[in-house]
C-alpha positions in Angstrom: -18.0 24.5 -49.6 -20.9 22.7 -48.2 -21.9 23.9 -44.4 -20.0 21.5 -42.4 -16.9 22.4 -44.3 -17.5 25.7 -43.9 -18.0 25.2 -39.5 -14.7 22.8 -40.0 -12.3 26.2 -41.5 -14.3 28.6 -38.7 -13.0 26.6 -36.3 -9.7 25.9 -38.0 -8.8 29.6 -37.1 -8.6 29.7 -33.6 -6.9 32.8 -33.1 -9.2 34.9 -34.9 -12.5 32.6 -33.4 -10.6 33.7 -29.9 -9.4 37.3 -30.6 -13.0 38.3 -32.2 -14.8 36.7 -29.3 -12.6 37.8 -26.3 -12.8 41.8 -28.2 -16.7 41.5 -28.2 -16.7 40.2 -24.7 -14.0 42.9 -22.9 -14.6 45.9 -25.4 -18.4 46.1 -24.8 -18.2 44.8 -21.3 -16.4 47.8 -20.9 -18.8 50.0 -22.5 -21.4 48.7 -20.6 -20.1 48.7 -17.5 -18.8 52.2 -17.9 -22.2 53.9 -19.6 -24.5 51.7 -16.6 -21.7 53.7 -13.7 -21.9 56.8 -15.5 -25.7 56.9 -15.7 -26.3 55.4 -12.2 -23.9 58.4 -11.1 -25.3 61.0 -12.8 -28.6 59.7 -11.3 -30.2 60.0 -14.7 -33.0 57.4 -15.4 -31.8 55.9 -18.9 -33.6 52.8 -19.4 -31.3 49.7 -19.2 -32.0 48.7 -23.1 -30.6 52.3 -24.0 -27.4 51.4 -22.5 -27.5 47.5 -23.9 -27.9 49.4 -27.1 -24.9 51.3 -26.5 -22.8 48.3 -26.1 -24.6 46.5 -29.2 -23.7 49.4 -31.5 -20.4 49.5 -30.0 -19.7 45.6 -30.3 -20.9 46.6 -34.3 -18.3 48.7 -34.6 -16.0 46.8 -33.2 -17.1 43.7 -35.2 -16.7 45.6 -38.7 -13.1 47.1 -37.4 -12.0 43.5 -36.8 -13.5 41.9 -40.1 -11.7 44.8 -41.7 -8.4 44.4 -40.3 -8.4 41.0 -41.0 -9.1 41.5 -44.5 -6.6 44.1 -45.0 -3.8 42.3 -42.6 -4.5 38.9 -44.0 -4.5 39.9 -47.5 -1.2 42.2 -46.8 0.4 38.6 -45.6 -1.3 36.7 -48.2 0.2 38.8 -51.1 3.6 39.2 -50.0 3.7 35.2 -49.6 2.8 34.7 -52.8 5.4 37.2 -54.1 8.4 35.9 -52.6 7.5 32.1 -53.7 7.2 34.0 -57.2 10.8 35.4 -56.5 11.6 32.1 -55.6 10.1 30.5 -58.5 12.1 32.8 -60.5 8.1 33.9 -62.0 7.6 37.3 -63.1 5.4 39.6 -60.1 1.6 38.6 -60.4 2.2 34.9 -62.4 0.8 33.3 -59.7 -2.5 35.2 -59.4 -5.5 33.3 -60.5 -3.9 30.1 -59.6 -5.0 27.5 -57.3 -2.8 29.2 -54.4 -4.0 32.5 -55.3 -7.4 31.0 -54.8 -7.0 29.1 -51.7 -4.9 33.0 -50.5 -8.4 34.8 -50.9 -10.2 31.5 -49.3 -8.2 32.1 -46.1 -8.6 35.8 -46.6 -12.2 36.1 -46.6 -12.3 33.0 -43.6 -10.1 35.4 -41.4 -12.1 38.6 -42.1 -15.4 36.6 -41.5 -14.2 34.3 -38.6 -12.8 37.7 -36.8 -15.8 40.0 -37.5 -18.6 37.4 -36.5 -16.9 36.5 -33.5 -16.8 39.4 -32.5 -20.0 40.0 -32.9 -21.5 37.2 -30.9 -19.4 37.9 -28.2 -20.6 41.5 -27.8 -23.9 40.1 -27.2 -23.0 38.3 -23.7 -22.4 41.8 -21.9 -25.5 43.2 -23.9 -28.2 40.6 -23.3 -28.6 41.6 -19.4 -29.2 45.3 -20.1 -31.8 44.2 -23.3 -34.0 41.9 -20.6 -33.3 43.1 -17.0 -34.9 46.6 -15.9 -33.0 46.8 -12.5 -29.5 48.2 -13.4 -28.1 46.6 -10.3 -29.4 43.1 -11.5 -28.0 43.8 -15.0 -25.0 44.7 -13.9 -24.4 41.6 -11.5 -25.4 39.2 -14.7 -23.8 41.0 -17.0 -20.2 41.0 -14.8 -21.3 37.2 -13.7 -22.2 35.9 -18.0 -18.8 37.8 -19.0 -16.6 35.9 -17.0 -18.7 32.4 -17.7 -17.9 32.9 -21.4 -14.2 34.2 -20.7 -14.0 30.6 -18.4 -15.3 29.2 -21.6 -13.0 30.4 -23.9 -9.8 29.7 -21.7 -10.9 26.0 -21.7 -11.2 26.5 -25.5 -7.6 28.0 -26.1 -6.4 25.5 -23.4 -7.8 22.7 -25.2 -6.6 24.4 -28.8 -3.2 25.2 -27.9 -2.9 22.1 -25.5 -2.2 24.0 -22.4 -3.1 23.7 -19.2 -7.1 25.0 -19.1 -7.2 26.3 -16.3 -3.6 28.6 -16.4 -5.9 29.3 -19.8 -8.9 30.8 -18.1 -7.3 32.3 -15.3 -5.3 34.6 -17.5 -8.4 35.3 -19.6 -10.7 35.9 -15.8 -7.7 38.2 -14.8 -7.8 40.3 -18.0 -11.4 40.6 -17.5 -11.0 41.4 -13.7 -8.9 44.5 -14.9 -10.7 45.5 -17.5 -13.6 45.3 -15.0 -12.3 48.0 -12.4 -11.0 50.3 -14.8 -14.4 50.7 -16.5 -15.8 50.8 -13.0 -13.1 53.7 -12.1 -13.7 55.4 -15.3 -17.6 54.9 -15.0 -18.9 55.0 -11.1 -16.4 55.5 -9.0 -16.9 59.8 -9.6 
């Protein structure tokens, strides 16, 4: 699978392209938002990159829980298809493994687990970036708050335009997910 191919099946699962991206965005957005209220609360002076590295390594983790959970989900799904067309087939359990559709099983496999994890992973860096290059927490805060829901706008368009809905009843579910997710960081995080 040559690189364009390989861009062509990322792309070919939307869900988990979506799913990964929209976790990185809300999970660490979260995170961030809560660790910057908590530390402006506290009145501690933490340095703005310590908290963008709090998000980072939690957008990690989060990454690596979602390529995992694909594997193991997808693989689950994968097996149990190929064990019913072997029922069907009237093949003994396992015939079909190391066949062309056992192959192309573990292709789509690997692609969900990759596909999940990485995105992820880039989408844990939007909330991030602010705290990694902005030394006033305010100022962080406001970009970080303003580049999450630029991406979420972003990828209601691109589930709009996937699932041929309208975009903007697309991103105007995704901005209000974000709003919530938003104030209850904020509750849990500055509003002490």
């Amino acid at each position: 699978m040559n690189i364009h191919e390989f861009i062509a099946e990322y792309f070919k699962m939307s869900r988990y392209v979506a799913l990964g991206t929209m976790d990185g965005i809300l999970a660490v957005m979260g995170v961030i938002l809560a660790a910057s209220g908590v530390a402006g609360v506290a009145g501690s002076e933490i340095p703005n990159y310590v908290i963008g590295l709090t998000g980072l390594s939690g957008g990690i983790a989060l990454a690596m829980s979602n390529a995992f959970g694909s594997f193991i989900g997808e693989r689950a799904e994968e097996v149990r298809t190929i064990r019913e067309l072997e029922q069907k087939m009237m093949l003994e359990e396992g015939k079909l493994d190391d066949t062309h559709i056992h192959q192309e099983a573990k292709k789509r496999i690997y692609m969900s687990m990759f596909t999940h994890g990485f995105s992820s992973f880039t989408g844990s860096f939007v909330p991030v970036v602010p705290f990694l290059l902005i030394s006033s927490r305010f100022s962080a805060t406001i970009w970080t708050i303003s580049l999450c829901f630029v991406a979420l706008v972003l990828l209601g368009i691109y589930l709009g335009r996937v699932s041929r809905e309208s975009l903007l009843k697309t991103s105007v579910e995704i901005l209000i997910i974000g709003v919530v997710i938003s104030v209850i960081s904020f509750l849990i995080g500055g509003s002490h």
